[in-house]
BAFITOR-574610 format. One record per atom (N, C-alpha, C): x, y, z; residue in three letters. Coordinates in steps of 0.02 Angstrom, whole numbers, plus 50000, padded with zeros to 5 digits. Layout:
<nodes>
XYZala/...
</nodes>
This chain:
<nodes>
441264245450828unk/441334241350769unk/442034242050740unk/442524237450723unk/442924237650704unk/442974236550613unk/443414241750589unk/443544242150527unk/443854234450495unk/443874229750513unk/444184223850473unk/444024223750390unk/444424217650373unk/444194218050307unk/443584213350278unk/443434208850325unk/442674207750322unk/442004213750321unk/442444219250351unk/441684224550346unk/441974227750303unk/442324228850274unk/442574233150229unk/442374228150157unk/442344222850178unk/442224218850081unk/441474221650094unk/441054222150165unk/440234220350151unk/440234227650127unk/440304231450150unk/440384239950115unk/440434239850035unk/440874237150027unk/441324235549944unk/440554234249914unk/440344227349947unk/439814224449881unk/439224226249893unk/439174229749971unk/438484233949955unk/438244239649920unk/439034243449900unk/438954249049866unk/438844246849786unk/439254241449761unk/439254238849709unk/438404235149696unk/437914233249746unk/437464233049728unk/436704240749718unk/437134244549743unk/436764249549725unk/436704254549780unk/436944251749834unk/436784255449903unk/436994262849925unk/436614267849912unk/436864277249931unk/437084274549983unk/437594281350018unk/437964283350082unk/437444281350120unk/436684286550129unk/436304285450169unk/436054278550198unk/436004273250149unk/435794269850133unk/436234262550199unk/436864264750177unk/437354259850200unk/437474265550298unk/437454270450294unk/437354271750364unk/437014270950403unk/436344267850361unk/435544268450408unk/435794258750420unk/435994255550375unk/436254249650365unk/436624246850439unk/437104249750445unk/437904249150501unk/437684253450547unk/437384259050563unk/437234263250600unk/437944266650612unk/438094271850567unk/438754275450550unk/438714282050567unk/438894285650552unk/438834293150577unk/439304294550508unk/439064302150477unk/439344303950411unk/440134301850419unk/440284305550475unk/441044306450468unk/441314299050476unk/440934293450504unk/441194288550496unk/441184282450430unk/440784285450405unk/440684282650314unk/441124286450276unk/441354293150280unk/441964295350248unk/442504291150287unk/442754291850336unk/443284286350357unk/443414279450323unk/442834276250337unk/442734268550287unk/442904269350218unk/442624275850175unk/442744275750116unk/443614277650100unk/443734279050149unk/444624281750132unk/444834276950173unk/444714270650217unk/445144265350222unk/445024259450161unk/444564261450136unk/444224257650055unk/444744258750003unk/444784265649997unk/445244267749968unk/446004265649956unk/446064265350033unk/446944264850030unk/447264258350050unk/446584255950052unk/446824245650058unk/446734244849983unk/446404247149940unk/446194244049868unk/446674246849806unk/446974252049822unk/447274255849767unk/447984254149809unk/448124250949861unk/448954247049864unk/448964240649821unk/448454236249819unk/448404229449771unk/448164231049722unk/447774235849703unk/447294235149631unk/447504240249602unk/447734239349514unk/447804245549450unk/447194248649443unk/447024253049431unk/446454255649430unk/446524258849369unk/446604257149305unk/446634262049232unk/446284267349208unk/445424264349240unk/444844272649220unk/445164276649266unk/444764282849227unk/444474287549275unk/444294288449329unk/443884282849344unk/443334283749373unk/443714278649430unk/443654281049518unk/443694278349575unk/442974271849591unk/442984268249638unk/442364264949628unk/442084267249689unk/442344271049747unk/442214273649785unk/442164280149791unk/441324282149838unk/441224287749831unk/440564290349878unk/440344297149886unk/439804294249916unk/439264300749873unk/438714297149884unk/438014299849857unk/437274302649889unk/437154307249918unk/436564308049949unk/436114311949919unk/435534309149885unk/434874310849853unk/434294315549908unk/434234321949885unk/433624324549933unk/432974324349911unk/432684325449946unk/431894323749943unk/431674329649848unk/432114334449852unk/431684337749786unk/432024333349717unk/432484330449736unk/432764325149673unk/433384329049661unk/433634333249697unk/434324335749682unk/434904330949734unk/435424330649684unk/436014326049733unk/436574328849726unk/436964326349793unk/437614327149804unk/438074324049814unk/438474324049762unk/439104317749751unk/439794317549760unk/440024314749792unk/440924315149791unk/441294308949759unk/441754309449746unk/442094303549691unk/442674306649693unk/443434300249717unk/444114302549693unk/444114299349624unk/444524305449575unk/444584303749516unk/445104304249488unk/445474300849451unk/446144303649412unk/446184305149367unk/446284311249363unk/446294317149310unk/446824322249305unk/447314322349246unk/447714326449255unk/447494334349246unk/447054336449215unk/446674343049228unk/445894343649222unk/445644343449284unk/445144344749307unk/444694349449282unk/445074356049297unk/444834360149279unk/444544362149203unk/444924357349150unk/444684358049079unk/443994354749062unk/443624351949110unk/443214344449108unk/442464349449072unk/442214348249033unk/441674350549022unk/441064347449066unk/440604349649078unk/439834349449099unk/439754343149088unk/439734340549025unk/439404334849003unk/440034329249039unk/440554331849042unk/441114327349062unk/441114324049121unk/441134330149159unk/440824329649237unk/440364323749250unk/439864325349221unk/439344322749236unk/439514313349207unk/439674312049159unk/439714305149134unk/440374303049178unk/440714308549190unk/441164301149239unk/440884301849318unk/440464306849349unk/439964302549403unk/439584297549382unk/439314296549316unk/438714292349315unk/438154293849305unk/437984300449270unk/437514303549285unk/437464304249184unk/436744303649156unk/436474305849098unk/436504313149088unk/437184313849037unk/437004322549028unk/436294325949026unk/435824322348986unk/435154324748958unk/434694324849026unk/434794319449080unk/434204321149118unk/434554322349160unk/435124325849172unk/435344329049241unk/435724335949227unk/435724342649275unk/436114346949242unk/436474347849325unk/437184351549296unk/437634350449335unk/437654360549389unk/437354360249444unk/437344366149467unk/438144368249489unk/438384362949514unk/439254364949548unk/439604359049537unk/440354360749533unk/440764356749524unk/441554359349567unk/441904358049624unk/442304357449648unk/442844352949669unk/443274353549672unk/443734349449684unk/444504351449705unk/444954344949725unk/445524347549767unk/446104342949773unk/446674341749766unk/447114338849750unk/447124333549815unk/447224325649793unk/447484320449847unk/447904316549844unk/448394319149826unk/449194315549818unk/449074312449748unk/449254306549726unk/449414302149661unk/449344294749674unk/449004291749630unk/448984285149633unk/449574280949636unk/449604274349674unk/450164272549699unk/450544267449631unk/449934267349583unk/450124262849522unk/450324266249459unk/449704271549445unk/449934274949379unk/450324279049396unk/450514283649461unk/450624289749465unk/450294296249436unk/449734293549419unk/449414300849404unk/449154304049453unk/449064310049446unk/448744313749523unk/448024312849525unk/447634311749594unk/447054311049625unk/446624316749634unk/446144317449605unk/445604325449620unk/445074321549673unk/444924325849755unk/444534323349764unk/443764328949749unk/443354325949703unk/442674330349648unk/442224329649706unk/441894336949689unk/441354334749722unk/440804340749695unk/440174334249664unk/439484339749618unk/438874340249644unk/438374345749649unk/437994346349665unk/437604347349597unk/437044342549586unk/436474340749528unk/435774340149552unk/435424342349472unk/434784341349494unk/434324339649441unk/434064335949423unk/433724333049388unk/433394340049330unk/433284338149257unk/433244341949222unk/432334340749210unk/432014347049217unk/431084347349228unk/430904350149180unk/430384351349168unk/430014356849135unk/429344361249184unk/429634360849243unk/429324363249277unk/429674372249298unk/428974376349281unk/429024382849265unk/429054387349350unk/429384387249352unk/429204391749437unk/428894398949446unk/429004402649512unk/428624408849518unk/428874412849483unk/429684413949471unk/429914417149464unk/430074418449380unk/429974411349346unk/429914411249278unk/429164414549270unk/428654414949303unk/427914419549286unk/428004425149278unk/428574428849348unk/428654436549355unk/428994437249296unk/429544434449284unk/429854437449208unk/429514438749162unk/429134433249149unk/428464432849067unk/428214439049096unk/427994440849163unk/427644446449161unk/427824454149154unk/428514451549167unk/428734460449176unk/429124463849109unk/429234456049077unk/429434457248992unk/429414451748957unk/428844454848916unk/428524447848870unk/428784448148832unk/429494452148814unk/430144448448745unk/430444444648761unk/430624441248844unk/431104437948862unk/430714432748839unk/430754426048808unk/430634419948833unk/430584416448891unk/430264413048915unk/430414406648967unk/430674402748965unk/431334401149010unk/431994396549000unk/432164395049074unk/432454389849043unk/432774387549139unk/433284390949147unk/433074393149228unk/433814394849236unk/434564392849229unk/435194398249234unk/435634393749200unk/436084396349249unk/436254389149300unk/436614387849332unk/437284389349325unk/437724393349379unk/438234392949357unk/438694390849399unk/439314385749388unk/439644380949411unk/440304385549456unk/440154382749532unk/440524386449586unk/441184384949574unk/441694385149547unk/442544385249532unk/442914389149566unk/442574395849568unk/443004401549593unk/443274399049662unk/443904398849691unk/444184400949753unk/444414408549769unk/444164410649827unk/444204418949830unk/444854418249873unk/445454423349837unk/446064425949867unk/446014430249902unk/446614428049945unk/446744433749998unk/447374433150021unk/447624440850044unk/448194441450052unk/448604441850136unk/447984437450157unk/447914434650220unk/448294426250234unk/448454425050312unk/449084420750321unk/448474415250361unk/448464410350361unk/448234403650419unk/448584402850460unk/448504401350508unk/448884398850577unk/448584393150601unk/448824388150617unk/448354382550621unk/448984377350714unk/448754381250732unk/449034377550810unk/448564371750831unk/449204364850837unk/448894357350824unk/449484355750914unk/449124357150977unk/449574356151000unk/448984350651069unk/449444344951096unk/449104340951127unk/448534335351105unk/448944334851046unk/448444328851004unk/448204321851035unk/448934319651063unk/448974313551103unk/448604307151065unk/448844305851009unk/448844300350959unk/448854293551019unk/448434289751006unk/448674282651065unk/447744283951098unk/447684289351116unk/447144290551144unk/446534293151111unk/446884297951060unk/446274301751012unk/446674295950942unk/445924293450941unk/446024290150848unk/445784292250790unk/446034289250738unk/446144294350669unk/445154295650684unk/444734294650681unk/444124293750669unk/443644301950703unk/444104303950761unk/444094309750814unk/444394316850763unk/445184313650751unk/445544318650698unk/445174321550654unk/445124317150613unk/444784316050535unk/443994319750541unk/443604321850581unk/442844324850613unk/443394332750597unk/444034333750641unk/444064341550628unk/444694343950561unk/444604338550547unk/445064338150467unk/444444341250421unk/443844336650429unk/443254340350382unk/442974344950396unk/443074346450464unk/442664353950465unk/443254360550451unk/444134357350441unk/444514362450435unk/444204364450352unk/444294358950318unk/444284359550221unk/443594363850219unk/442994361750274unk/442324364650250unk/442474374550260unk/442904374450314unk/443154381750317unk/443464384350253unk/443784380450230unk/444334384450204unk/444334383150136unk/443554380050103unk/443514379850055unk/443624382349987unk/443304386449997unk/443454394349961unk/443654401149970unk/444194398549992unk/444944403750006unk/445514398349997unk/445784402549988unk/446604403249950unk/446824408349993unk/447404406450027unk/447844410450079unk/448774413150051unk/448794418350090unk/449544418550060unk/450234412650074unk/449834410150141unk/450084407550188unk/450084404550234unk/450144397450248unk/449834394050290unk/450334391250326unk/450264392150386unk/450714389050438unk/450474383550508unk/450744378550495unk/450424372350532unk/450984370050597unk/450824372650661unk/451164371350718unk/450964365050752unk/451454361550759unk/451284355650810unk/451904357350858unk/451284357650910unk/451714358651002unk/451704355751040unk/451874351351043unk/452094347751075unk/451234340651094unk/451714336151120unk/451064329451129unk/450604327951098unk/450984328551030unk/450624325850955unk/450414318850972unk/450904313951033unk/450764306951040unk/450724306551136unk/450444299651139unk/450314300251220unk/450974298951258unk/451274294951205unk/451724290351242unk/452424293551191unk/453014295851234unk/453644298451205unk/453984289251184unk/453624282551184unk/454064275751176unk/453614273151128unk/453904266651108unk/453454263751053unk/453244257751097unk/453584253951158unk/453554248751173unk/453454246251263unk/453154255651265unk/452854255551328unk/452744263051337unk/452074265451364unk/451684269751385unk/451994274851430unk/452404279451417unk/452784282551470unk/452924289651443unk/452934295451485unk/452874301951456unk/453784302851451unk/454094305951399unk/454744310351437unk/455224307251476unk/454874308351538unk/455284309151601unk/454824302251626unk/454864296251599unk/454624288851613unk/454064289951662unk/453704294351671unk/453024294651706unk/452614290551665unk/452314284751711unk/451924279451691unk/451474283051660unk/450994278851626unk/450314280351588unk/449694276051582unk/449194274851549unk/448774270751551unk/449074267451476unk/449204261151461unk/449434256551408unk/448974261851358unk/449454262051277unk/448724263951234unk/449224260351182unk/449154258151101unk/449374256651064unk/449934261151024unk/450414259351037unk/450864263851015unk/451124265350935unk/451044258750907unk/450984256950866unk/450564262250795unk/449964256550820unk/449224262850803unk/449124270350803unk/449374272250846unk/449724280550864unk/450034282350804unk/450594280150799unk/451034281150743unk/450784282750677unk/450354275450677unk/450014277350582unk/449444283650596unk/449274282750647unk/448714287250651unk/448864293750635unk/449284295450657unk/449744301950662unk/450084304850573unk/450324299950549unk/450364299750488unk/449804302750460unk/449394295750462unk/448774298050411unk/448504303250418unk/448674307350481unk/448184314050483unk/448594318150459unk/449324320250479unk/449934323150433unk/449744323450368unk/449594316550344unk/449784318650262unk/449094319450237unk/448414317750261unk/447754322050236unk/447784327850243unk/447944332250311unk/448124338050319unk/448614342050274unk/449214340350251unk/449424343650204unk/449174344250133unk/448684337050116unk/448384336350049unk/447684343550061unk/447334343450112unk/446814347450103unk/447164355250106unk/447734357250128unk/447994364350146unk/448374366150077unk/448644360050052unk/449084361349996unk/448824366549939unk/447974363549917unk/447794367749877unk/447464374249873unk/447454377049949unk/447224381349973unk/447814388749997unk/448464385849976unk/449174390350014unk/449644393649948unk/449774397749930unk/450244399349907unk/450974396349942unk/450914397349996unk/451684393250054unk/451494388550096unk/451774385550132unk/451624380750186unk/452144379050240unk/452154382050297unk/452594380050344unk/452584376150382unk/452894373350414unk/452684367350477unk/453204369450527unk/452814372450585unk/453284370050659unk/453264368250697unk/453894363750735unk/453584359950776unk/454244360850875unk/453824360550889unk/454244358450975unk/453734353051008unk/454304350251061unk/454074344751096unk/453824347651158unk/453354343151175unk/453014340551239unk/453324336951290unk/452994337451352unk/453224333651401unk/453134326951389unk/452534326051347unk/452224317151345unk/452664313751283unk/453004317551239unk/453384316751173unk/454054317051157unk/454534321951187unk/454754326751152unk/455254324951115unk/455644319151124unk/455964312851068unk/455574311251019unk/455234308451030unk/454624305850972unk/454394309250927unk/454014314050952unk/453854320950896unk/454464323750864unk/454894324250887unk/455404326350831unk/455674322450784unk/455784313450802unk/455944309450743unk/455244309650699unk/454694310650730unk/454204309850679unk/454034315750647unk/454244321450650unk/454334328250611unk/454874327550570unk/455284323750577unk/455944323850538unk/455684321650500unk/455444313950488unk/455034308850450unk/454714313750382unk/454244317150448unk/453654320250381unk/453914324750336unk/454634328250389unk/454904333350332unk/455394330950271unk/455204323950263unk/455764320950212unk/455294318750157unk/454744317150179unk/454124316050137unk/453844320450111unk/453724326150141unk/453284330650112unk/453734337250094unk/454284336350096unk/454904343950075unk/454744344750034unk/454324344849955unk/454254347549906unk/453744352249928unk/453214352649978unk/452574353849976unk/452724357350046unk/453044359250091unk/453184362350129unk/453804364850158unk/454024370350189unk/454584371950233unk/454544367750316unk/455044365150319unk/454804363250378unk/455304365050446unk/455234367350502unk/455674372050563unk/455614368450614unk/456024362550640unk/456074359050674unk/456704360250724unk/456574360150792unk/457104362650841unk/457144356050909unk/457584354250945unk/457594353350990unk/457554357151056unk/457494362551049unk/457394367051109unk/456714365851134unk/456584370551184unk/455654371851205unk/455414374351179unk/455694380651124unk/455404386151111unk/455814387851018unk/455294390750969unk/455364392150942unk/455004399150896unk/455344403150876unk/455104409250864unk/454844409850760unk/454624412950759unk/454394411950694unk/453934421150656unk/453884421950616unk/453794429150595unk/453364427450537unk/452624429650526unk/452374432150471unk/452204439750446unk/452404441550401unk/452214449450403unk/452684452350455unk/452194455450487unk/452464459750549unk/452254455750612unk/451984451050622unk/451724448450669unk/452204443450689unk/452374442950763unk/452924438750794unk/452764432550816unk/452654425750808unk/452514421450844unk/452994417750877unk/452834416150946unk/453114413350990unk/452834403850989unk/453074398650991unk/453034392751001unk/453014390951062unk/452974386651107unk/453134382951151unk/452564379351194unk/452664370651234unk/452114369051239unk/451624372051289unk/452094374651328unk/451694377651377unk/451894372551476unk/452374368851468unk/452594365551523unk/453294369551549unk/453434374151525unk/454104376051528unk/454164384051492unk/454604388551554unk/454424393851536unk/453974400051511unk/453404396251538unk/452634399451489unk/452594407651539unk/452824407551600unk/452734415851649unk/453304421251622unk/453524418951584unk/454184423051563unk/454284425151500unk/453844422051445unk/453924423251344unk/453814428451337unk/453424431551360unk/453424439951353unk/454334443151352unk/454564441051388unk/455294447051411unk/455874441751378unk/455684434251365unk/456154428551328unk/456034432251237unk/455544433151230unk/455314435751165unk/455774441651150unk/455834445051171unk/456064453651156unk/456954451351190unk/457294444751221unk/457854446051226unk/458134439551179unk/457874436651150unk/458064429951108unk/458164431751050unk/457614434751025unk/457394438950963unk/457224445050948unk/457824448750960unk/457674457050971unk/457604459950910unk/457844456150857unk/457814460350787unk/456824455750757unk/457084451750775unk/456244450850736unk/455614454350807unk/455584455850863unk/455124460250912unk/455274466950876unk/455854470050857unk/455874475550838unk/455584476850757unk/455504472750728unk/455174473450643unk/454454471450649unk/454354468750716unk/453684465450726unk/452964474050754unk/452344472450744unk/451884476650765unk/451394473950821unk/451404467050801unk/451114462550843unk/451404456750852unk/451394452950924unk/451984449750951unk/451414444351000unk/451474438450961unk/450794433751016unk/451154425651016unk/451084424151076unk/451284417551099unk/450694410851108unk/450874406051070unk/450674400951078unk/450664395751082unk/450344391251161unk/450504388551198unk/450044382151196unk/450114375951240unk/449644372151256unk/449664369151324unk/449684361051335unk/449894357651374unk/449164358751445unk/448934364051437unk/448414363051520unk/447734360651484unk/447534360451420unk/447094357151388unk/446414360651375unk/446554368351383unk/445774372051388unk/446254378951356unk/445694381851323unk/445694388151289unk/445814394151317unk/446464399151329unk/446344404051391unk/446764409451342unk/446604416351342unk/446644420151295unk/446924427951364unk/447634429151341unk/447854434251407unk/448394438451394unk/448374441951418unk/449064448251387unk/449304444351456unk/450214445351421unk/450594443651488unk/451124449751484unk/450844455151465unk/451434461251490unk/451064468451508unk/451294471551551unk/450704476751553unk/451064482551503unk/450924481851439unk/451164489551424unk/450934488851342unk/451084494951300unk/450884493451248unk/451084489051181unk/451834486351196unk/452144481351162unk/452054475651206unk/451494473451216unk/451504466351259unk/451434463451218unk/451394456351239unk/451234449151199unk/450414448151230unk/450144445051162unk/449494440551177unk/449534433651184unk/449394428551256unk/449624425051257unk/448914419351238unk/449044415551193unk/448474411151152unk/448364402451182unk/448304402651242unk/448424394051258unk/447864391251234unk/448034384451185unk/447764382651151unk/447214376751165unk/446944375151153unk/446444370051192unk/446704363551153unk/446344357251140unk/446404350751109unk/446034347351108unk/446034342251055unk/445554338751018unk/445374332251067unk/446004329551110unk/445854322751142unk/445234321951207unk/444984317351182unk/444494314351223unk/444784315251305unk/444304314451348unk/444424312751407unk/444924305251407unk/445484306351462unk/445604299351475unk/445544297951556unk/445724290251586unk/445594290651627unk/445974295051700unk/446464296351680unk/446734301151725unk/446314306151742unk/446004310951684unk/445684317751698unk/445144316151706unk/444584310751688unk/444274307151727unk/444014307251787unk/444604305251823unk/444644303451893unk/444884307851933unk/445154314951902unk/445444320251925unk/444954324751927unk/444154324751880unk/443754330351866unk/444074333951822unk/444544331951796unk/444754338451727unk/444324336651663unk/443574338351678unk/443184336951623unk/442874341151600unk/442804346051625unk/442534353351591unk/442734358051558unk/443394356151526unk/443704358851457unk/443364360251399unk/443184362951346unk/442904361251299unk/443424360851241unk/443074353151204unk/444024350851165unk/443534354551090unk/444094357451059unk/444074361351020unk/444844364050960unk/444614364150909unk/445294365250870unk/445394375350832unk/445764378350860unk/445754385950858unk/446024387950783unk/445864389350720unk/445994390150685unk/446094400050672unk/446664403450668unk/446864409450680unk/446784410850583unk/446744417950571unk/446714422050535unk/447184427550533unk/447744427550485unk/448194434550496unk/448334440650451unk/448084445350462unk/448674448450402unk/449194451650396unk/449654457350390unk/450314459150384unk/450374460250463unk/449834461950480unk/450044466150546unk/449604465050620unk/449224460650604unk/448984457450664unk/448384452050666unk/448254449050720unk/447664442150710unk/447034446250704unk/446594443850633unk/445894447850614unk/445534441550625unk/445364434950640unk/444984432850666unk/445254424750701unk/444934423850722unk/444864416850780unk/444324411450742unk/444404406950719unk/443704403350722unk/443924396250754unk/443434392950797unk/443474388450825unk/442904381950805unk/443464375550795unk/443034369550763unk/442984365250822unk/442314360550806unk/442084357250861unk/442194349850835unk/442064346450877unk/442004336750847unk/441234336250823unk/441014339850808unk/440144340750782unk/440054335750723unk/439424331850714unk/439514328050651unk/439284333050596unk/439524331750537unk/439674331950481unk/438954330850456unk/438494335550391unk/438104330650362unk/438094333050274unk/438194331550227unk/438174330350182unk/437994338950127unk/437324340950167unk/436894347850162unk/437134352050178unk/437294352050261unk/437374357350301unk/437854359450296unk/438084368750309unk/438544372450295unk/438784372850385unk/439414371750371unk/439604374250443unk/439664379050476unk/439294378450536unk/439244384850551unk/439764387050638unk/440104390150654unk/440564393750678unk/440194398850727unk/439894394050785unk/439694402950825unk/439784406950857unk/440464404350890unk/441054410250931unk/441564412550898unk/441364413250823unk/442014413750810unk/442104423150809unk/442694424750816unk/442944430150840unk/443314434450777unk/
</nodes>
């Protein structure tokens, strides 16, 4: 089904007649993550033509459970969020202070409206209808002290983000834009934010390595070194690539004390990805550092921990002994010293030195679909996957790995190799 703007008005006025998320997915036959997509191409076709003066976004989504408790999201513009009282909350979802009480309230910065310039919160509340219904646990109280009264419980509203003095590593390498579309991205964009909800990092560092796009041309399908390809839209690539860039920095932004970006090229890119790193680092320089090289290889230091760059087509049997002679003063301040790679398209985890200052070498897996090359080659038993690293001063404390899994509204994500 294609997003046009004929399905995008029927979306518009079905929601405007009353229609929940659920409602309009059981409708189109959507998949969650693809009704968040719709609602943020809703978004960003309507707020380029239309002033929007409330508060209040008209887009949003809503899913009611069977005990009468709901869960709501809504972008809103609000210059402080955080001051919003209970009752506040609640009247700019739409919701009757008196018959609804507000269990949680979260939210997270999404750039600024393109008209007022005020900044965008994207909210999101969990409610539940206000009862007079007494439970088990209101009996045991009356029973175990008949001075307390019987009262509802009193909810208290999830705000807190828990700090830590821990670093992100977020290796984005073999994306291949043209082939994987925003709709693929955007599945491990939400399961990155559902991670990283509640934490606050010292430090977040976002590597792209190379073959962010399929095609290194805009006006024909060709890797690098003019090795043909299968046609893909080059065009389309481009924005695609964007739009995931700049959601990605909106969901990391409010989660980082810092934010780095690095990047090296690919065999399928390595022109391309760098004008389009240049691009992003002119746009987003307030909100990040950004370390852009023309070489293969680039070196980088958090804490004590050494990271090595490169895509993995060039020089990958040798970073171990390139590491310790390129960069002898940062291997020598370093405790732990790990390289990471991509380009063969599967997850492979290996010391490449035998001794006790070796490197850990991290080849990274990727998000893109099968195409027909690997196809037809049997390179199909990869599992595509996005590696999200954990650091602190002095070495990697965990691994967790995100899947293209759908998304549902309830469910907490759950992580079961993670390391």
């Amino acid at each position: 089904m294609k997003y046009d703007n004929n399905f995008l008005n029927r979306i518009k006025q079905d929601r405007q007649d009353g229609l929940t998320q659920s409602d309009l997915m059981e409708r189109y036959n959507l998949t969650h993550t693809q009704i968040k997509y719709v609602y943020r191409l809703l978004h960003n076709r309507d707020t380029d033509t239309n002033s929007n003066s409330d508060d209040q976004f008209e887009f949003g989504s809503v899913t009611r459970n069977s005990d009468g408790s709901v869960v709501a999201n809504k972008l809103i513009s609000l210059n402080q969020a955080q001051n919003l009282s209970d009752t506040d909350i609640l009247t700019i979802f739409g919701y009757d202070p008196d018959s609804f009480k507000l269990n949680s309230f979260s939210y997270s910065a999404w750039g600024k409206d393109k008209e007022t310039g005020q900044p965008l919160v994207s909210a999101k509340i969990k409610i539940s209808p206000v009862t007079n219904t007494v439970t088990t646990n209101d009996f045991i109280n009356v029973i175990n002290n008949q001075v307390d009264p019987i009262s509802q419980p009193d909810f208290q509203r999830q705000t807190a983000t828990q700090s830590t003095d821990q670093s992100l590593v977020l290796p984005l390498f073999d994306m291949h834009f043209g082939i994987t579309d925003l709709e693929v991205a955007y599945t491990y964009l939400c399961h990155l934010e559902d991670l990283i909800s509640d934490k606050q990092y010292k430090n977040v560092v976002l590597i792209f390595g190379g073959d962010t796009f399929h095609s290194d041309f805009m006006t024909k399908t060709q890797t690098a070194k003019n090795t043909q390809l299968d046609h893909v839209d080059n065009k389309q690539a481009l924005q695609d690539a964007t739009d995931f860039f700049d959601d990605l920095i909106r969901i990391v932004n409010s989660h980082a004390d810092h934010i780095d970006v690095l990047a090296v090229g690919g065999n399928h890119d390595f022109d391309k990805q760098y004008l389009f790193m240049y691009a992003m680092s002119i746009k987003w320089q307030k909100f990040a550092d950004f370390h852009l090289t023309t070489e293969t290889r680039q070196y980088f230091q958090i804490g004590h921990v050494m990271l090595a760059i490169l895509h993995g087509d060039q020089a990958l049997n040798k970073i171990a002994n390139l590491m310790s002679t390129e960069q002898p003063q940062m291997w020598a301040d370093c405790t732990s010293r790990i390289a990471l790679s991509g380009h063969f398209h599967k997850n492979v985890i290996k010391q490449v030195a035998n001794n006790d200052d070796g490197v850990m070498l991290y080849q990274c897996s990727t998000i893109k679909p099968n195409d027909n090359y690997e196809q037809d080659r049997g390179f199909t038993m990869s599992c595509h996957k996005l590696e999200v690293f954990t650091l602190n001063d002095h070495r990697v404390t965990s691994i967790n790995y995100l899947y293209n899994d759908p998304l549902t509204e309830t469910d907490t994500l759950t992580l079961d190799d993670a390391i």
